[in-house]
VOTITI-193233 format. One record per residue (C-alpha): residue number from 1; residue in one letter; chain; y, x negated, z. Coordinates in nm, 3 decimals. Example, Ala and Ser with C-alpha at 12.3 -4.5 7.8 and 13.67 -1.06 7.14 Angstrom:
<rs>
<r><k>1</k><r>A</r><c>A</c><yy>-0.450</yy><xx>-1.230</xx><zz>0.780</zz></r>
<r><k>2</k><r>S</r><c>A</c><yy>-0.106</yy><xx>-1.367</xx><zz>0.714</zz></r>
</rs>
This chain:
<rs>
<r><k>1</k><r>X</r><c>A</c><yy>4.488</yy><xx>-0.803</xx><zz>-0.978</zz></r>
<r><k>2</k><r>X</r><c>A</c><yy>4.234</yy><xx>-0.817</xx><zz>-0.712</zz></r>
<r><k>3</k><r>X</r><c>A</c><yy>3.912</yy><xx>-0.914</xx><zz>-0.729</zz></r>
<r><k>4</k><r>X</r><c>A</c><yy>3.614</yy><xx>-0.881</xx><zz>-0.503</zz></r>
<r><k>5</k><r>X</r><c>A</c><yy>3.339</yy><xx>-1.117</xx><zz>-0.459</zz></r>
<r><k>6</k><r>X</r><c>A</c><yy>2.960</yy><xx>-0.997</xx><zz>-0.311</zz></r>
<r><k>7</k><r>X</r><c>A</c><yy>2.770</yy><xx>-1.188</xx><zz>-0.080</zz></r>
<r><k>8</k><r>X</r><c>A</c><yy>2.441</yy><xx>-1.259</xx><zz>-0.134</zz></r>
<r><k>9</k><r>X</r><c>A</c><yy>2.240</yy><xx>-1.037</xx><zz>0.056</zz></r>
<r><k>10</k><r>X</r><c>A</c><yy>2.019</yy><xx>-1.257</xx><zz>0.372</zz></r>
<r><k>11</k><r>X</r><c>A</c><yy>1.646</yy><xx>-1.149</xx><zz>0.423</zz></r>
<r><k>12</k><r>X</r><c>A</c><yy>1.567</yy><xx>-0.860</xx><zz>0.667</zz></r>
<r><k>13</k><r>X</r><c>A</c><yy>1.518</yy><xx>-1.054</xx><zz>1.021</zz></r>
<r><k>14</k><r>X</r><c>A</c><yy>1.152</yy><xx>-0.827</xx><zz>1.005</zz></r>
<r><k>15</k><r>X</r><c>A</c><yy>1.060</yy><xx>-1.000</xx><zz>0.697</zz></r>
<r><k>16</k><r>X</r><c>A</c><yy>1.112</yy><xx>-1.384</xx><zz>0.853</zz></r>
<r><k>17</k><r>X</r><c>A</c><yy>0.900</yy><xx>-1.245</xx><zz>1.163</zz></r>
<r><k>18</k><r>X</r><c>A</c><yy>0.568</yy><xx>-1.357</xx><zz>1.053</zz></r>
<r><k>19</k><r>X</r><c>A</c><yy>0.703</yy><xx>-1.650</xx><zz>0.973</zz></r>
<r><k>20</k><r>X</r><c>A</c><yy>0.872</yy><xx>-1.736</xx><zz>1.322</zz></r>
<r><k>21</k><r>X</r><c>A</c><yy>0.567</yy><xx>-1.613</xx><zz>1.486</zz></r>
<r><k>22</k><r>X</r><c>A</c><yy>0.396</yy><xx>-1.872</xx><zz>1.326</zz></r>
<r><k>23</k><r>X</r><c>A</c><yy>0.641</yy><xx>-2.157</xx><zz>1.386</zz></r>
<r><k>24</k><r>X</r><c>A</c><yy>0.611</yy><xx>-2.046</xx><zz>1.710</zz></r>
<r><k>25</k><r>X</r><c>A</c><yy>0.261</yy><xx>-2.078</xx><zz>1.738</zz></r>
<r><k>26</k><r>X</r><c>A</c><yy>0.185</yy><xx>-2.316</xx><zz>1.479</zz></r>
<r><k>27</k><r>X</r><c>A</c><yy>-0.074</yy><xx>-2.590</xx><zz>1.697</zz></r>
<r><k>28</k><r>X</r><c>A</c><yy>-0.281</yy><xx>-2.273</xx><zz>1.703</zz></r>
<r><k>29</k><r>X</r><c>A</c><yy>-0.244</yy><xx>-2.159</xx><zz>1.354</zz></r>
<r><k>30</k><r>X</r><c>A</c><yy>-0.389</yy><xx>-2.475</xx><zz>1.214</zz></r>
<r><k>31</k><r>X</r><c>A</c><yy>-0.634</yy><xx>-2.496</xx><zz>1.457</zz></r>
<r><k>32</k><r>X</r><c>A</c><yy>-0.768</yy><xx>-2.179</xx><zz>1.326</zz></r>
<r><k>33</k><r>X</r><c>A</c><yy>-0.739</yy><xx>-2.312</xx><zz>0.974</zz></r>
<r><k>34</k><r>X</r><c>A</c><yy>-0.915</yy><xx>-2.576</xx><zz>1.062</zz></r>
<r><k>35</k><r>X</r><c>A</c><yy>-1.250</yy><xx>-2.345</xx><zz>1.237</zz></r>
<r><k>36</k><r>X</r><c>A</c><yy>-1.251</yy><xx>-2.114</xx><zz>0.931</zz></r>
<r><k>37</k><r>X</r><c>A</c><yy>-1.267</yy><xx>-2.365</xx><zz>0.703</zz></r>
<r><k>38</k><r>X</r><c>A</c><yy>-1.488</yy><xx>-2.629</xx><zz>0.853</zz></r>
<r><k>39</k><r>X</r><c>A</c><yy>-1.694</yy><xx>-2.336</xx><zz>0.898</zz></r>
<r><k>40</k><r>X</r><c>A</c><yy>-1.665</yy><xx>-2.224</xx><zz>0.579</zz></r>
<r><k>41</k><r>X</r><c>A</c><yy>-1.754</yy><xx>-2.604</xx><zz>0.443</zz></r>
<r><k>42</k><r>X</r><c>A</c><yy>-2.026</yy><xx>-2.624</xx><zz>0.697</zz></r>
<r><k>43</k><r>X</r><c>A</c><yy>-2.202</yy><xx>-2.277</xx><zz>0.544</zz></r>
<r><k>44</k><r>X</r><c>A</c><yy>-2.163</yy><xx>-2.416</xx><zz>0.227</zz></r>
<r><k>45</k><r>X</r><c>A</c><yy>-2.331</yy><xx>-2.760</xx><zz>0.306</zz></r>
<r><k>46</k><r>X</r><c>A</c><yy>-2.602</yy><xx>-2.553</xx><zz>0.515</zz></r>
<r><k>47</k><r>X</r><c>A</c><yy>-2.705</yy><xx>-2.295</xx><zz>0.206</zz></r>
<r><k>48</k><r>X</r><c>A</c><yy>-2.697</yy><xx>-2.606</xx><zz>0.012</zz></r>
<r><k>49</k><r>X</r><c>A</c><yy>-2.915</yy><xx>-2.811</xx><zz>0.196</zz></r>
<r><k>50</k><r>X</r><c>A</c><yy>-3.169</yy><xx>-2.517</xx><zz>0.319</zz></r>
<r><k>51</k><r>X</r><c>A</c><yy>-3.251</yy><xx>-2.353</xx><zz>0.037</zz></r>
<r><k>52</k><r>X</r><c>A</c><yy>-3.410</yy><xx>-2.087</xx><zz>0.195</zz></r>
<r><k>53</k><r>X</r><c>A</c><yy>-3.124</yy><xx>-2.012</xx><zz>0.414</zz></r>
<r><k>54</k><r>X</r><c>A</c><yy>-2.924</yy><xx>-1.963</xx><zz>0.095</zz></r>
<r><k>55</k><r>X</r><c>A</c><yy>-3.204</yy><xx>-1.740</xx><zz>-0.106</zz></r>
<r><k>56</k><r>X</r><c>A</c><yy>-3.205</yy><xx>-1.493</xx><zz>0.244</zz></r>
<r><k>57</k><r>X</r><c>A</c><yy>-2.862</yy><xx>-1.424</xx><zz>0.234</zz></r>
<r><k>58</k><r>X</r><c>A</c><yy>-2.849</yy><xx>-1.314</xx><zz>-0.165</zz></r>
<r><k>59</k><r>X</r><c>A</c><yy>-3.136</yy><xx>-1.122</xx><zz>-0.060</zz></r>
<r><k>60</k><r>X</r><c>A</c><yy>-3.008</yy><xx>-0.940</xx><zz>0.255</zz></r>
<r><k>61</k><r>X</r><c>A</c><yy>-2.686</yy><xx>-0.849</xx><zz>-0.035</zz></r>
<r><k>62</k><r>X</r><c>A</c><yy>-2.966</yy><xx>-0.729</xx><zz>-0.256</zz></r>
<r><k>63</k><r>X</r><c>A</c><yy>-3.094</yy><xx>-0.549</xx><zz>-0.043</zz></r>
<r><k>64</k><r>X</r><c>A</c><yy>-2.850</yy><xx>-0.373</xx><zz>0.117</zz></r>
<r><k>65</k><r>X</r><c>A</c><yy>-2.669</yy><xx>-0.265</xx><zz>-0.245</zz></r>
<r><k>66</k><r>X</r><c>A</c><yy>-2.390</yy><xx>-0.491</xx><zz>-0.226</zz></r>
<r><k>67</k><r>X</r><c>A</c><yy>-2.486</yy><xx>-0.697</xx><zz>-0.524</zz></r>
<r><k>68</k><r>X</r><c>A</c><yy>-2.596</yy><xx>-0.366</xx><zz>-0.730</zz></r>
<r><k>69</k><r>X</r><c>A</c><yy>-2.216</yy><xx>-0.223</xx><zz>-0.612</zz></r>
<r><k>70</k><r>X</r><c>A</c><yy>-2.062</yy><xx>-0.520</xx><zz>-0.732</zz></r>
<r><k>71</k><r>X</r><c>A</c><yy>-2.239</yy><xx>-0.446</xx><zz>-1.100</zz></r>
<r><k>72</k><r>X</r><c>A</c><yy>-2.131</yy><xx>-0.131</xx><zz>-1.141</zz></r>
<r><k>73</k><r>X</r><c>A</c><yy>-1.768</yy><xx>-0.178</xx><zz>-1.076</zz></r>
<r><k>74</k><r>X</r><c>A</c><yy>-1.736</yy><xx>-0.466</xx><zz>-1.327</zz></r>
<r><k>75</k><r>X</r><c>A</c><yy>-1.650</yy><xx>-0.248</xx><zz>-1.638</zz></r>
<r><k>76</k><r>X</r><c>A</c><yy>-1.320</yy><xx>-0.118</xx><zz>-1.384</zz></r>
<r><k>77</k><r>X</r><c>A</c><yy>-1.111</yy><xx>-0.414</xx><zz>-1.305</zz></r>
<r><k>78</k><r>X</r><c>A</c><yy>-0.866</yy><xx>-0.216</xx><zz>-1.058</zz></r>
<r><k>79</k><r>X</r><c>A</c><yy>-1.170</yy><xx>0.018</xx><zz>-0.907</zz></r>
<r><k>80</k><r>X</r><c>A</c><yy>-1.308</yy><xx>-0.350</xx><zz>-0.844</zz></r>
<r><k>81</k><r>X</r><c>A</c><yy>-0.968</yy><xx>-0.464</xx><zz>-0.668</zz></r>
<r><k>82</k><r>X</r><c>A</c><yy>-0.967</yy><xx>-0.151</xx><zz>-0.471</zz></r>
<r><k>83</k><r>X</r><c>A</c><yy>-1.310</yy><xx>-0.197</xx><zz>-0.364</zz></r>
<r><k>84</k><r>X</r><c>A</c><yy>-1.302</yy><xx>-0.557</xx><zz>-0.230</zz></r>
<r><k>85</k><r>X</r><c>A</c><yy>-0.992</yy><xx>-0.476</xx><zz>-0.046</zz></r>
<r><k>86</k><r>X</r><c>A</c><yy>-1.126</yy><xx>-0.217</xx><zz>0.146</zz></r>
<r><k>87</k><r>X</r><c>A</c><yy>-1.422</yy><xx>-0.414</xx><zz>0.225</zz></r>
<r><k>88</k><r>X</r><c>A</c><yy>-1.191</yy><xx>-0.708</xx><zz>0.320</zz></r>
<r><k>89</k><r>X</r><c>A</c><yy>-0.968</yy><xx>-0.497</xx><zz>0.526</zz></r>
<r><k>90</k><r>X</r><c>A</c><yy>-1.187</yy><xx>-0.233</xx><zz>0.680</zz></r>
<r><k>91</k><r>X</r><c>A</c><yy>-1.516</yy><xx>-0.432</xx><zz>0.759</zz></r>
<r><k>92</k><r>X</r><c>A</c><yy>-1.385</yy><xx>-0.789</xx><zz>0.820</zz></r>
<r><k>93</k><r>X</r><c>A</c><yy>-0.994</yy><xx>-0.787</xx><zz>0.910</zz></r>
<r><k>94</k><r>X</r><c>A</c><yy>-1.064</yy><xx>-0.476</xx><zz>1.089</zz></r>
<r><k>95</k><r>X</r><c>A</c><yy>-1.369</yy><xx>-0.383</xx><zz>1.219</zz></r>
<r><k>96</k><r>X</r><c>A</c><yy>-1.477</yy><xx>-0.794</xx><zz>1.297</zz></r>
<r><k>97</k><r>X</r><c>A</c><yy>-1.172</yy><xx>-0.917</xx><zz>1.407</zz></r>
<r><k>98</k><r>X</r><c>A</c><yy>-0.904</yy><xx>-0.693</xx><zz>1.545</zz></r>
<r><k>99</k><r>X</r><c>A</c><yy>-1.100</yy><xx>-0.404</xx><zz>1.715</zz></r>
<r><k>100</k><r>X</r><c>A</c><yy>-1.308</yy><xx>-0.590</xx><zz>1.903</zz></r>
<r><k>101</k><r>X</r><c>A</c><yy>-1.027</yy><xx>-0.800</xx><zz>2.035</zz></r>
<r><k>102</k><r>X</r><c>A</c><yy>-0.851</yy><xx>-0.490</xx><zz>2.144</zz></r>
<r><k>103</k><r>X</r><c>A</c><yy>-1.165</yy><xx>-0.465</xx><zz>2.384</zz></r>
<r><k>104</k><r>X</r><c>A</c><yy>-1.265</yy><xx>-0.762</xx><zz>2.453</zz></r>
<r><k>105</k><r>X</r><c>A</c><yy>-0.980</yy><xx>-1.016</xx><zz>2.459</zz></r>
<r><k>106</k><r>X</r><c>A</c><yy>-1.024</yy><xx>-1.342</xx><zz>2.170</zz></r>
<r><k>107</k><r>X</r><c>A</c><yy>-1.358</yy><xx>-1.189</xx><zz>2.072</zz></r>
<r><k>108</k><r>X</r><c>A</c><yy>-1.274</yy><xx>-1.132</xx><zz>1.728</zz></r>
<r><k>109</k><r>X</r><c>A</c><yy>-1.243</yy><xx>-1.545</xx><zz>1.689</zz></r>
<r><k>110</k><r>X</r><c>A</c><yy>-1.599</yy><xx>-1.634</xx><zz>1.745</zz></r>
<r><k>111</k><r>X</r><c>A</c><yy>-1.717</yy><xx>-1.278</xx><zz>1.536</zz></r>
<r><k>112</k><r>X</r><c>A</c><yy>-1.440</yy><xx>-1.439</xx><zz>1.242</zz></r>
<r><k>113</k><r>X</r><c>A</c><yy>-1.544</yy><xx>-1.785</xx><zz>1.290</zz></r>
<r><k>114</k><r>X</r><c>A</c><yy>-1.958</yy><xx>-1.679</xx><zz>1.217</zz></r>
<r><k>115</k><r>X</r><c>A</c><yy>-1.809</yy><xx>-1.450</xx><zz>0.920</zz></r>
<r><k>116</k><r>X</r><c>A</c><yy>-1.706</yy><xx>-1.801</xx><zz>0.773</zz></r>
<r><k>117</k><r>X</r><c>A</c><yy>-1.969</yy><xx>-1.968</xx><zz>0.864</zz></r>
<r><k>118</k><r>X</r><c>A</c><yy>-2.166</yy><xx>-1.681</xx><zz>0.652</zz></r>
<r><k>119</k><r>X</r><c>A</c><yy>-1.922</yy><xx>-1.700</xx><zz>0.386</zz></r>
<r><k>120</k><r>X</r><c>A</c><yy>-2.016</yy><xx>-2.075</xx><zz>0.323</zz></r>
<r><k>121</k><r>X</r><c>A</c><yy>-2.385</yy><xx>-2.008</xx><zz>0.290</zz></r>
<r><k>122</k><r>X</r><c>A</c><yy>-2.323</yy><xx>-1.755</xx><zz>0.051</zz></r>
<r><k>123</k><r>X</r><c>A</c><yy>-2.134</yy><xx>-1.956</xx><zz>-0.172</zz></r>
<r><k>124</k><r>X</r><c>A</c><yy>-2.297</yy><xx>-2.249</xx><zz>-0.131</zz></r>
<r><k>125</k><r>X</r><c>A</c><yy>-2.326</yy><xx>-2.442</xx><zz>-0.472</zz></r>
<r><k>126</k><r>X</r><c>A</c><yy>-2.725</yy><xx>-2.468</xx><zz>-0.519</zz></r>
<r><k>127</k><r>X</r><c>A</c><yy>-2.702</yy><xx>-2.452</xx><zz>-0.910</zz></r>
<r><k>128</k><r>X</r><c>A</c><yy>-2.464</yy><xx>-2.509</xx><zz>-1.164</zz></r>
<r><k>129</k><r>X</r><c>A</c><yy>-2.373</yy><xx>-2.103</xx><zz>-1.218</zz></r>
<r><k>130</k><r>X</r><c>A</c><yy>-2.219</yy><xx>-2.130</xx><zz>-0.893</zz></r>
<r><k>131</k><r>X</r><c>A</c><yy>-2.036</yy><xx>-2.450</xx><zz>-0.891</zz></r>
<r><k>132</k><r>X</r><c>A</c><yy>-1.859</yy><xx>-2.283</xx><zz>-1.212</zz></r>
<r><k>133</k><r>X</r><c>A</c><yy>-1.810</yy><xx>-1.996</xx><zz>-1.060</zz></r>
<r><k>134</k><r>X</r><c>A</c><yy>-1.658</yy><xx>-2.170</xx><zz>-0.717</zz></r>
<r><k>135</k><r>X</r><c>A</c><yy>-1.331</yy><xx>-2.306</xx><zz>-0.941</zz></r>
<r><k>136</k><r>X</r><c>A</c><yy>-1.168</yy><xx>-1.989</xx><zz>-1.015</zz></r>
<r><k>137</k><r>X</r><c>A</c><yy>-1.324</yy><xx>-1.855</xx><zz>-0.721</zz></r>
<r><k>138</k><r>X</r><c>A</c><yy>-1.155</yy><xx>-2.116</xx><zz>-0.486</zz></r>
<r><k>139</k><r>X</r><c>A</c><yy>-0.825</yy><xx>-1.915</xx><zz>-0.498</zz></r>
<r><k>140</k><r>X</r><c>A</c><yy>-0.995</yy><xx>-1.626</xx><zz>-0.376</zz></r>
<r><k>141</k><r>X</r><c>A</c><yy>-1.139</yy><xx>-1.819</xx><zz>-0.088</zz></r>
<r><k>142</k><r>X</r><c>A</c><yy>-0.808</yy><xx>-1.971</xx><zz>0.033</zz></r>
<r><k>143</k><r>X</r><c>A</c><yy>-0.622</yy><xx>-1.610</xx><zz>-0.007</zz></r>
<r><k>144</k><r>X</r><c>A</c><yy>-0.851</yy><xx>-1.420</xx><zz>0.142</zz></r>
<r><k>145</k><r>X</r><c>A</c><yy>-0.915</yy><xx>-1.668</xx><zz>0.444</zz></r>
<r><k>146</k><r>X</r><c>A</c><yy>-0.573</yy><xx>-1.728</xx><zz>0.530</zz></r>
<r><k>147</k><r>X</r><c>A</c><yy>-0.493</yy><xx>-1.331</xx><zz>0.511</zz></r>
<r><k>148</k><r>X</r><c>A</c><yy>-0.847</yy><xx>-1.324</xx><zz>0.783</zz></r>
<r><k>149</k><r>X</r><c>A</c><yy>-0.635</yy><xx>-1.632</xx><zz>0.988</zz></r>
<r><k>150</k><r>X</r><c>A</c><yy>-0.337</yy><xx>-1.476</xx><zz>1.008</zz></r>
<r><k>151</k><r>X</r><c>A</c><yy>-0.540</yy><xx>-1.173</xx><zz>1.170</zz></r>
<r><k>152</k><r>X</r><c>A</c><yy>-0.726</yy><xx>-1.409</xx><zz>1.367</zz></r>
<r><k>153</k><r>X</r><c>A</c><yy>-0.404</yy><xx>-1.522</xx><zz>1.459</zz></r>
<r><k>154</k><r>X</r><c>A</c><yy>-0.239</yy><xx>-1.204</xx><zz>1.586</zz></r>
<r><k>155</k><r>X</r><c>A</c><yy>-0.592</yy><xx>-1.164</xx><zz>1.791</zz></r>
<r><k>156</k><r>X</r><c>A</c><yy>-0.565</yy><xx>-1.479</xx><zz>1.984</zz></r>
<r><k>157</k><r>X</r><c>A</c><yy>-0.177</yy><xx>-1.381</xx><zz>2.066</zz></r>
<r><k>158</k><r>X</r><c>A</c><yy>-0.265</yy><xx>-1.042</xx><zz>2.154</zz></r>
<r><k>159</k><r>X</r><c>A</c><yy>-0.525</yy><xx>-1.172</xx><zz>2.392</zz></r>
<r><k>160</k><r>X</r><c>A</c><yy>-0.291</yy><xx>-1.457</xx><zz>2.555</zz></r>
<r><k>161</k><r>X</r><c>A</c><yy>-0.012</yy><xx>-1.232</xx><zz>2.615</zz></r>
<r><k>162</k><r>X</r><c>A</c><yy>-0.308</yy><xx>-0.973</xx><zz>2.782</zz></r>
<r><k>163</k><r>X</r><c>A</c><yy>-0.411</yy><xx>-1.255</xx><zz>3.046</zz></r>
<r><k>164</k><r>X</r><c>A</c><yy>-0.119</yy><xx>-1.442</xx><zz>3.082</zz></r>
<r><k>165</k><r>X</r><c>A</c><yy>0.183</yy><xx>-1.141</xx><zz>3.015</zz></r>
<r><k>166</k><r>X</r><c>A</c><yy>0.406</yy><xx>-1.416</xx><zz>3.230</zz></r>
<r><k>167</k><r>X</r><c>A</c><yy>0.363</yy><xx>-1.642</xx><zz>2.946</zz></r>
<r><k>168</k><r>X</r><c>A</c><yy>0.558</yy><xx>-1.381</xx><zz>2.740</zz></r>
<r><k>169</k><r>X</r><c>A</c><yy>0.828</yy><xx>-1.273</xx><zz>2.978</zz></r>
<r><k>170</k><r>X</r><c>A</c><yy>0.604</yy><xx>-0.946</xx><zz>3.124</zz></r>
<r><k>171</k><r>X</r><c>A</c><yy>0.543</yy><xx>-0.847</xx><zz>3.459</zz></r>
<r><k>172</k><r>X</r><c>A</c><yy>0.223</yy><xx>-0.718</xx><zz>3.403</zz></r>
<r><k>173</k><r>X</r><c>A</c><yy>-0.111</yy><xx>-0.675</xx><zz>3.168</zz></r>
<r><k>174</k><r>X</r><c>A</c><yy>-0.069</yy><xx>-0.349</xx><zz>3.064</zz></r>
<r><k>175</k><r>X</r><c>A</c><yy>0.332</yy><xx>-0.479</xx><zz>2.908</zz></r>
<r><k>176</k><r>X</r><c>A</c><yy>0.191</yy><xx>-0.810</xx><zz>2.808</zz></r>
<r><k>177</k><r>X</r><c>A</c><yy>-0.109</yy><xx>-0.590</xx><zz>2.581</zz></r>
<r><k>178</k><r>X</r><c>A</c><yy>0.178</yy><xx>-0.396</xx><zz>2.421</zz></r>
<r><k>179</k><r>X</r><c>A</c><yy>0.372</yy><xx>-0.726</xx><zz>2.331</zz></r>
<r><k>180</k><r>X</r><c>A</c><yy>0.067</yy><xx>-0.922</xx><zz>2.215</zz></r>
<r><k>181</k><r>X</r><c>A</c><yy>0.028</yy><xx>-0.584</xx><zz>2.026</zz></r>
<r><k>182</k><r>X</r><c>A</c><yy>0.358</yy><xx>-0.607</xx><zz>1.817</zz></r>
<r><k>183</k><r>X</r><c>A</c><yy>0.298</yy><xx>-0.975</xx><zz>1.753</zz></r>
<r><k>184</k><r>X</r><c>A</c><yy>-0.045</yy><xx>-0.883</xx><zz>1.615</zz></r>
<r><k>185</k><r>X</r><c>A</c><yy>0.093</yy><xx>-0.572</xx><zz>1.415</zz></r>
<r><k>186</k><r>X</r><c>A</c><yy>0.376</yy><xx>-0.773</xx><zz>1.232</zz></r>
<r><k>187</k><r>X</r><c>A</c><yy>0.089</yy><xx>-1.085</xx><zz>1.110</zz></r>
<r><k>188</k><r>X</r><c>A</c><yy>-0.100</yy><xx>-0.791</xx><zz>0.987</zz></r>
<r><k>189</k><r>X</r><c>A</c><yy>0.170</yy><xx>-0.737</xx><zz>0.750</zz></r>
<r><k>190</k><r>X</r><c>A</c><yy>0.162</yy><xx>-1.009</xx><zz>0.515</zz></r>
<r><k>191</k><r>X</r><c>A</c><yy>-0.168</yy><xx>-1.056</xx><zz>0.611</zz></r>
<r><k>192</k><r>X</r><c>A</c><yy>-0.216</yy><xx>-0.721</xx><zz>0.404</zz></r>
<r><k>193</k><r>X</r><c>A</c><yy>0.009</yy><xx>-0.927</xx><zz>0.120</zz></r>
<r><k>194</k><r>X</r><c>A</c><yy>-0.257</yy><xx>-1.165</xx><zz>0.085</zz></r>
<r><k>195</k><r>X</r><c>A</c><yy>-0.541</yy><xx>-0.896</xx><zz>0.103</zz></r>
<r><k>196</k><r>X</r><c>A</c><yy>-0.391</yy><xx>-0.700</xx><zz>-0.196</zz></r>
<r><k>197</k><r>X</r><c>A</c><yy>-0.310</yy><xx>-1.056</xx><zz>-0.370</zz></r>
<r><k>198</k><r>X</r><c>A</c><yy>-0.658</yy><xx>-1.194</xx><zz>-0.336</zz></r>
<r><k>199</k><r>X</r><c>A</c><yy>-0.848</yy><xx>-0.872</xx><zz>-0.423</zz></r>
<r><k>200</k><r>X</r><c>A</c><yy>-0.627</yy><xx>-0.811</xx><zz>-0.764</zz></r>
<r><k>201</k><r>X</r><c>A</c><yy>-0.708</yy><xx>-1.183</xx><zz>-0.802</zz></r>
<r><k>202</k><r>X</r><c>A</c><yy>-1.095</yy><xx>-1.202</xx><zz>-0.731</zz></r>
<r><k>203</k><r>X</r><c>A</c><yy>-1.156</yy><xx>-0.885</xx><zz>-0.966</zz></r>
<r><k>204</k><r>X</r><c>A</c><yy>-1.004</yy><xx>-1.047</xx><zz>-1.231</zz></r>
<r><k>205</k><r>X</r><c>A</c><yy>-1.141</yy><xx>-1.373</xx><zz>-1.206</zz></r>
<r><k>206</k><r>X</r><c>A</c><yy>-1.465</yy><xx>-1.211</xx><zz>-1.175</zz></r>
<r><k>207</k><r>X</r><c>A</c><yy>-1.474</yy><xx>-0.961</xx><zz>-1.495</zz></r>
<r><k>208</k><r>X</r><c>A</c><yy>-1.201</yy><xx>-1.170</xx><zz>-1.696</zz></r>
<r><k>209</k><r>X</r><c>A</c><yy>-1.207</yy><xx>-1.546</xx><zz>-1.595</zz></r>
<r><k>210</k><r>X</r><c>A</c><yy>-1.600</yy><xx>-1.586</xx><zz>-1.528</zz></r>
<r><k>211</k><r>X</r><c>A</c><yy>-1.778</yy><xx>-1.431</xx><zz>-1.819</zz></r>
<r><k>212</k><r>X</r><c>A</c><yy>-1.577</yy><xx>-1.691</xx><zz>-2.016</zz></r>
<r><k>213</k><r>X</r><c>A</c><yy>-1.681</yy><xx>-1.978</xx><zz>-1.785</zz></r>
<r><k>214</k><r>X</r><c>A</c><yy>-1.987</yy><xx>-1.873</xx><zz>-1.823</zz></r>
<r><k>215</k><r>X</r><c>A</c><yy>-2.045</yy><xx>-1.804</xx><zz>-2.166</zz></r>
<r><k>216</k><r>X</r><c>A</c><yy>-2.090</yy><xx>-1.446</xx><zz>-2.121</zz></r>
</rs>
């Protein structure tokens, strides 16, 4: 009697891209870890040593309905998901970072690395409300930043492979944009992966995890 044996199916070479890409280019990968979240340390320290710098920022949110939006999508935990990845995606990953590098070539890395920067001084820890809040909240932070660095990422290869397409094995800028285009499509793919991850996360946290932290 014969028998037949199945082989363990291997993952898709498209799935491992991501992760060659950023084997590939990992000095610059952790150099951009390193600016967002300096940056995002240095906010932090800078809301909680001005005050006033802090108080401006919750006050530009107040004022332009963010914080009043956030309210009324706490009673809807997935609404709430859906919400904060949109903004994640569409303002930030998308509107900060990869469209204006598409212009502009590496401009979305100094528009990123002052999003951090803002990030920080939003969450800086002036009271003890916030420092409870900042320990489930840290999860979100390092989800949501790396999904924003793997962008950031994509944008600096897209713009090296634009200026330099010999770098990348094309004879010219207008091949080396398309390449540095793929590259930057397939980060945006788990980069979305951590997007969905972190916004599922963060609305929970927020209407589940907090209100208990907090006594609510």
């Amino acid at each position: 009697m014969s028998t037949s044996t199945t082989r363990p199916s291997r993952p898709r070479p498209a799935l491992l891209a991501p992760v060659r890409l950023i084997r590939e280019h990992l000095r610059a990968f952790l150099a951009l870890n390193a600016m967002a979240f300096g940056l995002l340390l240095l906010g932090m320290l800078a809301g909680l040593l001005l005050p006033d710098l802090h108080a401006s920022r919750a006050a530009g949110m107040d004022a332009s309905g963010t914080t009043d939006l956030v309210v009324s999508l706490l009673s809807s935990m997935w609404l709430f998901a859906a919400t904060i990845l949109a903004v994640n995606v569409l303002t930030v990953a998308l509107a900060t970072i990869t469209l204006p590098s598409l212009v502009v070539p590496f401009l979305g890395i100094p528009l990123f690395a002052y999003r951090a920067f803002l990030f920080g001084v939003s969450l800086a820890p002036v009271d003890a409300t916030v420092r409870t809040i900042l320990i489930p909240h840290s999860v979100t932070l390092v989800l949501e930043l790396e999904a924003y660095i793997l962008v950031t990422l994509g944008t600096y290869l897209l713009g090296r492979a634009w200026l330099r397409p010999a770098s990348v094995g094309e004879s010219s800028r207008r091949r080396g944009y398309v390449h540095g285009l793929r590259q930057l499509g397939v980060l945006w793919l788990p980069a979305l992966a951590l997007f969905v991850l972190g916004a599922v996360y963060e609305a929970f946290s927020i209407t589940r995890i907090m209100p208990i932290m907090l006594g609510g």
